[in-house]
Structures are given as C-alpha cells and as structure tokens.
matplotlib code that plots the C-alpha trace (Angstrom):
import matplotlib.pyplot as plt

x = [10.8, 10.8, 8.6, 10.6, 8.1, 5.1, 6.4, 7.4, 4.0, 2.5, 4.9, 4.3, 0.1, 0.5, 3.2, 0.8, -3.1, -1.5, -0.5, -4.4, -5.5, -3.2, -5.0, -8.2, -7.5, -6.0, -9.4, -11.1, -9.8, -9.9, -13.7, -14.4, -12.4, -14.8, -17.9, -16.8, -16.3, -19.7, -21.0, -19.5, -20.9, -24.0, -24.1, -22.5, -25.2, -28.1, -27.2, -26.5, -30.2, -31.8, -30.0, -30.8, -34.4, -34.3, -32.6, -34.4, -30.7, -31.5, -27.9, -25.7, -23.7, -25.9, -27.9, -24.9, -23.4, -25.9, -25.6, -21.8, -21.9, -24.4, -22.3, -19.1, -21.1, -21.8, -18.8, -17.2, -19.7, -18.8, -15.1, -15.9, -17.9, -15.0, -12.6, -14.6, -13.8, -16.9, -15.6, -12.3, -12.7, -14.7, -12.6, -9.9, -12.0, -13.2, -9.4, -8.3, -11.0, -9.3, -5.8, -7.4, -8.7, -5.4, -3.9, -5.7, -5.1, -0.9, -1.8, -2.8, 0.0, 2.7, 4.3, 4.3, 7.5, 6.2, 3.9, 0.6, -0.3, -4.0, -2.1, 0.5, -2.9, -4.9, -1.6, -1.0, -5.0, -4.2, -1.0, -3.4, -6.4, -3.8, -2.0, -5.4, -6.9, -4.1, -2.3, 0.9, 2.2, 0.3, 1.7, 5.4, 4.9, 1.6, 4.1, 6.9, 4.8, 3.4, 6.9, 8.0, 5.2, 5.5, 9.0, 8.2, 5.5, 8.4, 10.6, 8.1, 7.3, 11.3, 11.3, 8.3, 9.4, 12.8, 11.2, 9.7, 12.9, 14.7, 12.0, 12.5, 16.6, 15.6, 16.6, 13.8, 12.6, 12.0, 15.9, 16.5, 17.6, 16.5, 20.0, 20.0, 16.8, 18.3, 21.5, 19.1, 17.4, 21.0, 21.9, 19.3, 17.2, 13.1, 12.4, 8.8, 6.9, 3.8, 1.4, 3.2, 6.1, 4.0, 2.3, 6.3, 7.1, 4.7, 6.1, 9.5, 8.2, 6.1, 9.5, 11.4, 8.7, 9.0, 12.6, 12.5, 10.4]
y = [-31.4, -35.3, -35.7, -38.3, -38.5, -37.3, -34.2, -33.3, -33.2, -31.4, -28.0, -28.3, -28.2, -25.6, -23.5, -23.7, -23.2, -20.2, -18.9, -20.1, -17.8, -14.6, -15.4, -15.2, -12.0, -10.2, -11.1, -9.8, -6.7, -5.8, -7.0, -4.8, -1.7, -2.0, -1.8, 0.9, 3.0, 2.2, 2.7, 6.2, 7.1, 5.8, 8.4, 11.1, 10.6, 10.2, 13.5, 15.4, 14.8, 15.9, 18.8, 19.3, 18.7, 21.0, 23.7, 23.5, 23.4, 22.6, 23.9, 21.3, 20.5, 19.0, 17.5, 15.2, 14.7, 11.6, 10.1, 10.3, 8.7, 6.0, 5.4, 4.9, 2.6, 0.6, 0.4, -0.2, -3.2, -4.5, -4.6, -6.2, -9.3, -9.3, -10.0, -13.0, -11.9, -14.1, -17.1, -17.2, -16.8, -19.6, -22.1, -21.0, -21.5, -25.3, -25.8, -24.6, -27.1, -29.7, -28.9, -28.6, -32.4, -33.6, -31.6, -33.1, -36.6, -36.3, -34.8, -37.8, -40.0, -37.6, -40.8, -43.3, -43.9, -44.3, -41.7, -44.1, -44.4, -43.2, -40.0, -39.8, -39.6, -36.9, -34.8, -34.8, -33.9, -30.9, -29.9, -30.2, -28.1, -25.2, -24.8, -24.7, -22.1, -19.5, -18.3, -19.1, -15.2, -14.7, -18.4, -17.6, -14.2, -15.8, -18.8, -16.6, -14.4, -17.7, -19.1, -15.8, -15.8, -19.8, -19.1, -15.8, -17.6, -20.5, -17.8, -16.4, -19.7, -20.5, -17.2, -18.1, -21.6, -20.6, -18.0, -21.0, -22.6, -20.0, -19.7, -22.8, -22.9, -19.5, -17.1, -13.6, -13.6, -10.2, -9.4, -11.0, -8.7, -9.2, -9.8, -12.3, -13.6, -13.8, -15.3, -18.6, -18.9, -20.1, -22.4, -23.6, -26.4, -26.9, -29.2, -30.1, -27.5, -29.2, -26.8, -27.2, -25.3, -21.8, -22.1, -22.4, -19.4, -17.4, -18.3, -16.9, -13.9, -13.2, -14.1, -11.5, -8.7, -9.2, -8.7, -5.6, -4.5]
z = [-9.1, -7.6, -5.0, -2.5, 0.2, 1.8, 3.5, -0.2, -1.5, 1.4, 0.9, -2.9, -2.3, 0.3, -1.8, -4.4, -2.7, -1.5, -4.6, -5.6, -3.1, -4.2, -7.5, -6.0, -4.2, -7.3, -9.2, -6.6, -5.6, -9.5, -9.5, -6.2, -7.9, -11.1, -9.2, -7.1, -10.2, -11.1, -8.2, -8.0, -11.7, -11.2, -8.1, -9.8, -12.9, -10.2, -8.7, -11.9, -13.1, -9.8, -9.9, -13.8, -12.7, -9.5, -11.3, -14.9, -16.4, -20.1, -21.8, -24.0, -21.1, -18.4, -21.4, -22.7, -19.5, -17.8, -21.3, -21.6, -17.9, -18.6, -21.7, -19.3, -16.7, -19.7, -20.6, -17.7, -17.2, -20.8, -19.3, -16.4, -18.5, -21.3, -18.3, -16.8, -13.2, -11.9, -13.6, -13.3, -9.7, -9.8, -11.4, -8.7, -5.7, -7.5, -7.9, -4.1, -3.1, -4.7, -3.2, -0.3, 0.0, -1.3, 1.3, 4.3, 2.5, 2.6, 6.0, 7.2, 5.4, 6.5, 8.6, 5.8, 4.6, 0.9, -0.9, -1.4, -5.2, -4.8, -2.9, -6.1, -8.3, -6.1, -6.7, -10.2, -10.3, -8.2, -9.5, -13.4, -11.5, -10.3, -13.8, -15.6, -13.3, -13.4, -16.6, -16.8, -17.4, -13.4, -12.2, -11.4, -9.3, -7.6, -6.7, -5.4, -3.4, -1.8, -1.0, 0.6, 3.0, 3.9, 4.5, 6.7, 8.3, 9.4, 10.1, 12.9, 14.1, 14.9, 16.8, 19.1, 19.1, 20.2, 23.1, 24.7, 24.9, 26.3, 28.9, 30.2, 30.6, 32.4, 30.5, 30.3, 27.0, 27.6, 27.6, 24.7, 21.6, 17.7, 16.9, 19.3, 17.7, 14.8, 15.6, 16.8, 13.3, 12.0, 14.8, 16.7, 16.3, 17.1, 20.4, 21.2, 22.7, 25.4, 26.4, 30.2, 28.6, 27.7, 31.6, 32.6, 30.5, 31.8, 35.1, 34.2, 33.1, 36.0, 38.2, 35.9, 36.4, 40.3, 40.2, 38.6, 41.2]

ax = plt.figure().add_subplot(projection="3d")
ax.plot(x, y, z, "-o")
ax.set_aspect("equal")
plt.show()
C-alpha cells in the first residue's frame, strides 16, 4: 500500500510493532509452557527416587520410571533448542527496536506535509526487519490481531472522548446509554479535549449526584 504522508507511515509501524509484539508473546508463552513441563518432571522424578530410596522399592517399575522421565526432560529440552525460542525472540525484540526508532522519527514529522527521504529509508528498513523476523505463514494473523486491537483501542478513545464532550454541553454522562454511545461512534466528530474540560466534567457529575439527592 502507497504511503501518501506521514500519518500513513505511523499506523503502518504501529499496526505492525504490535503484531511484533503478538509474536513475541506467542514465543514466549510457548517457551514458559516448555519449562513448566520440565519443571514438573524434573519434580515428579525428584520425588519418585526419594521415595524409591525411603521405601527400598527395587521392582521393574520404579527402576525404569526416573530414566523414562529424564529421557522425556531431555527430550523436551532437545524440542525446545530445535525450535529456537531464545533466538527468534531475539531477532523480534532487535526488530521492534527498530520500529520503535522509526516510529518516534515520523512522530516527530507528523506535520510535514511531505514524508522526508531519510524517514522513507528508516521505513523500508523496518518494514525489511518485521518480514524477516516473523514467518510469513504467522505474519497475516499476527497483523490482523494487531489491527483489531488499534481499532478497539480507537474505538474506546471516541467513547471517552465523546463523554467529555457531553459533559461540557451538560448533559450527565452518567445517563447516557451504550446505544447512545454507540450511535456517537457513527456521527460524531473528535474536538480538542484541555485538561480544564475533565475538571468541568467532574463538576457536572458532582452537580448530577447532588440532584439526585
């Protein structure tokens, strides 16, 4: 997709740390899951040869067992380094880094009329370090769980933005419905929000509170 301006490039390196960071946190609760079965077995093996030792249990059975759960641990482990969970969590984090910078860089152009050329090149060296650091079978439902939650996040924002408003034409926020809420997110539009506004709010609330009493 054509990048026309700076605002452009911002949502595309924030669509797309996100889905970095839902990367990350796959890797990682898979990594965490593998230890904690190791963990677990290493416990249950622990255990099973005190026992064998308090009791002076010498049959087949508690003889194989700690090797047949040593043999798991180790194979669990040999999973774990196949995988590459340390270093492909790596190469994400180096890469979020990088989207990071270039994010704080279109940041600060985000009133120039024209995307700056050094900007243009930071970019195409992100968008390179994101493809490279998740496959491409993970990229797409990594990329459309991140625009779901930017757009939720927007969503949420309208809602309180449009609860300030309200506030100050003087209407109770606290009478409002969520139909009504919703209604708003199709018509309304976002005005600037001082910090005098919320202290106003809070004002119309406390005003609402003392009529009901």
């Amino acid at each position: 997709m054509i990048k026309e301006n700076v605002r452009d490039i911002i949502n595309s390196l924030r669509a797309r740390r996100d889905a970095l960071g839902y990367a990350h946190e796959k890797l990682k609760q898979d990594s965490d899951a593998y230890n904690k079965i190791i963990i677990l077995v290493s416990l249950g093996a622990g255990m099973l040869e005190s026992v064998k030792m308090r009791l002076n249990l010498n049959t087949a059975v508690f003889a194989l067992a700690p090797i047949l759960l040593n043999s798991g641990i180790a194979g669990i482990s040999a999973l774990m380094k196949f995988r590459s969970y340390p270093t492909r969590m790596e190469s994400i984090t180096q890469a979020s880094s990088l989207l990071n910078a270039t994010l704080q860089k279109a940041r600060n152009h985000a009133n120039d009329d024209e995307i700056p050329e050094d900007l243009m090149i930071d970019y195409n060296s992100s968008l390179l370090a994101c493809e490279t650091a998740i496959y491409p079978s993970e990229r797409k439902s990594f990329m459309v769980q991140s625009h779901k939650n930017l757009l939720m996040i927007l969503k949420e924002e309208k809602k309180y933005y449009d609860a300030i408003d309200n506030a100050n034409d003087g209407i109770s926020i606290l009478s409002i419905s969520e139909d009504a809420v919703e209604n708003v997110l199709d018509t309304s539009n976002h005005r600037s929000t001082p910090a005098n506004k919320i202290i106003e709010m809070e004002k119309v609330e406390e005003e609402s509170e003392i009529d009901k009493l």
